[in-house]
C-alpha positions in Angstrom: 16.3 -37.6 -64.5 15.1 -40.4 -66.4 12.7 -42.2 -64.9 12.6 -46.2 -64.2 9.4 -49.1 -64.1 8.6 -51.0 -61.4 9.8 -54.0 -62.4 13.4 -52.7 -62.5 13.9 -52.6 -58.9 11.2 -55.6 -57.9 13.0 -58.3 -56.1 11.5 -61.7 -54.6 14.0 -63.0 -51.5 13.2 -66.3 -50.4 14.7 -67.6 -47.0 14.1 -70.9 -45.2 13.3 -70.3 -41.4 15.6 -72.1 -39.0 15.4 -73.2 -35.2 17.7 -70.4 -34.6 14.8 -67.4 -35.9 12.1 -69.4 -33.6 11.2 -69.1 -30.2 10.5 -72.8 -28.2 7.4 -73.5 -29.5 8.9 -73.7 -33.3 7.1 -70.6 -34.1 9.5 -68.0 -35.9 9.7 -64.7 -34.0 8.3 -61.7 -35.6 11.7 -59.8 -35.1 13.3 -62.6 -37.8 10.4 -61.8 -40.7 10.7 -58.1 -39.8 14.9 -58.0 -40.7 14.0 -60.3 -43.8 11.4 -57.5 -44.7 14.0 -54.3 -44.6 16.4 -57.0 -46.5 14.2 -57.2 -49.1 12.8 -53.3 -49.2 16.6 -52.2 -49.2 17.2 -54.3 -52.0 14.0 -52.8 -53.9 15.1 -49.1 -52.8 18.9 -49.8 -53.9 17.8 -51.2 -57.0 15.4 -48.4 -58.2 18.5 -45.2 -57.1 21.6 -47.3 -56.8 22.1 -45.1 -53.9 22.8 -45.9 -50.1 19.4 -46.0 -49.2 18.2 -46.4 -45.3 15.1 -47.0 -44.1 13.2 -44.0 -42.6 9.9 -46.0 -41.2 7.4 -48.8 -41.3 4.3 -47.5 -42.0 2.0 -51.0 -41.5 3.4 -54.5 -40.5 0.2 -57.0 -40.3 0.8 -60.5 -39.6 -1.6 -63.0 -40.9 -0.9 -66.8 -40.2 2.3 -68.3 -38.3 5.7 -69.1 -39.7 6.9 -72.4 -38.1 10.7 -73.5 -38.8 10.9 -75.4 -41.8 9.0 -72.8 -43.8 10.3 -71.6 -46.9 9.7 -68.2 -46.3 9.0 -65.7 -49.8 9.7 -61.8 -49.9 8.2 -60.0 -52.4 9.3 -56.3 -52.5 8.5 -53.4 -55.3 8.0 -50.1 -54.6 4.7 -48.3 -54.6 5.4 -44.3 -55.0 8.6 -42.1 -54.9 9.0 -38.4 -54.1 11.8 -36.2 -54.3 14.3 -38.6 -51.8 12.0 -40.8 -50.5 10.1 -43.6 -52.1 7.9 -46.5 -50.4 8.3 -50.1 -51.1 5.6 -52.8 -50.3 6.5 -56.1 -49.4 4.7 -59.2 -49.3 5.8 -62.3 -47.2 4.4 -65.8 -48.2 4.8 -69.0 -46.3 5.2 -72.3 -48.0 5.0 -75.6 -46.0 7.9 -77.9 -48.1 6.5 -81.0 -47.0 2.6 -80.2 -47.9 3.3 -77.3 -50.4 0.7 -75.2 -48.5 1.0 -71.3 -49.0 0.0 -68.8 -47.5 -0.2 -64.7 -47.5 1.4 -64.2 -43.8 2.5 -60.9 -43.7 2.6 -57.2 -45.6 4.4 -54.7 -45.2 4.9 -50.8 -46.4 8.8 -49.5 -45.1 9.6 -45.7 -46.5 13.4 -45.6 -47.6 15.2 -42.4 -48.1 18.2 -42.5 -50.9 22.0 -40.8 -50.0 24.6 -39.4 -51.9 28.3 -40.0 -51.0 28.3 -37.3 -48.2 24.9 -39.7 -46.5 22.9 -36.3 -47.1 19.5 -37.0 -49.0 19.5 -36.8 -53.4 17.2 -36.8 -55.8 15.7 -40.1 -57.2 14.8 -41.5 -60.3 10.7 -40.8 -60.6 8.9 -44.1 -61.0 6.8 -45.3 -64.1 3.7 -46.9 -63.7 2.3 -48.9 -66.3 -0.8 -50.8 -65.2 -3.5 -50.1 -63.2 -2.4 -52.1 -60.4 0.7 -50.1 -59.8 -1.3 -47.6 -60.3 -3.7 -48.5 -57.4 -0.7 -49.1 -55.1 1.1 -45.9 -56.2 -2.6 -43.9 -55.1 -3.1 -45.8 -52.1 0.7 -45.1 -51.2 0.1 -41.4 -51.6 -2.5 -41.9 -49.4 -0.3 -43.5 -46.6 2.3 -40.4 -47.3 -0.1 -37.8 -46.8 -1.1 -39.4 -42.9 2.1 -40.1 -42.1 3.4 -36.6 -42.5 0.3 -35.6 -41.1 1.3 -37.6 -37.9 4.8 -36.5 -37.8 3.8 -33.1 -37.7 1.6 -33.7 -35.0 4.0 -36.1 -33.4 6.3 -32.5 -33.7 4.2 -30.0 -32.2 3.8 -32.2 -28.9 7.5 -32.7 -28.5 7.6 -28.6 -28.9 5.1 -27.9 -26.3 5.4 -31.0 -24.2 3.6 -29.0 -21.1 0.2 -29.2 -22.9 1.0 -32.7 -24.2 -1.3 -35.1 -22.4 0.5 -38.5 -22.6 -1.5 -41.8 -22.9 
């Protein structure tokens, strides 16, 4: 399988925030900028298989400054590392005031997508080219996040086996 660059499946989604996405105080709710995120990371997933692809978890969600309604809203998504089914795409929201033109970095994101065939079981995707040493940064830190998180889901497993010596927080 021939193998594609990051840039082929990169997508930038802006969206402007209205009072609908905002709670009363004019400050957009976190739910809103979360479904604009999987938007955006779907579209980056699809891109890079051109497969039904679903997401299978959000690794990190940080929020950084406010959105208020009004903003114009900026979703960048690429993806950062792909295995056999699986691949992870980062996203990066940005905030821009229209009326000042003030931006800011107000959110990131990491979401792990899994691709499907026509019978919704898991396929083989195409391996991803790196060609700088940024995406070559992202692609090692990514790794990094895989690593944990299957490390956690095993753990996660073991207590949901033996739930009598699970001690629950």
């Amino acid at each position: 399988m021939e193998g594609k660059r990051v840039e082929e499946s990169s997508v930038v989604l802006c969206h402007v925030m209205l009072p609908q996405d905002a709670n009363p105080a004019g400050l957009v709710h976190g739910g809103a900028i979360m479904k604009q995120i999987d938007n955006a990371a779907g579209v980056a997933a699809t891109k890079h298989t051109r497969t039904v692809c679903v997401t299978a978890s959000i690794d990190r969600l940080d929020f950084y400054h406010p959105v208020q309604v009004g903003n114009l809203v900026t979703f960048k998504a690429s993806l950062n590392q792909v295995g056999r089914t699986s691949m992870e795409v980062g996203v990066r929201i940005e905030t821009e005031d229209l009326l000042t033109g003030k931006k800011n970095h107000t959110a990131s994101a990491y979401l792990t997508f899994v691709a499907f065939g026509p019978d919704f079981k898991p396929v083989e995707i195409p391996p991803l080219i790196l060609d700088n040493d940024v995406e070559r940064r992202r692609n090692r830190e990514a790794e990094n996040r895989r690593k944990i998180r299957l490390a956690e889901k095993k753990n996660e497993k073991l207590h949901q086996e033996d739930v009598d010596n699970c001690e629950c927080d």
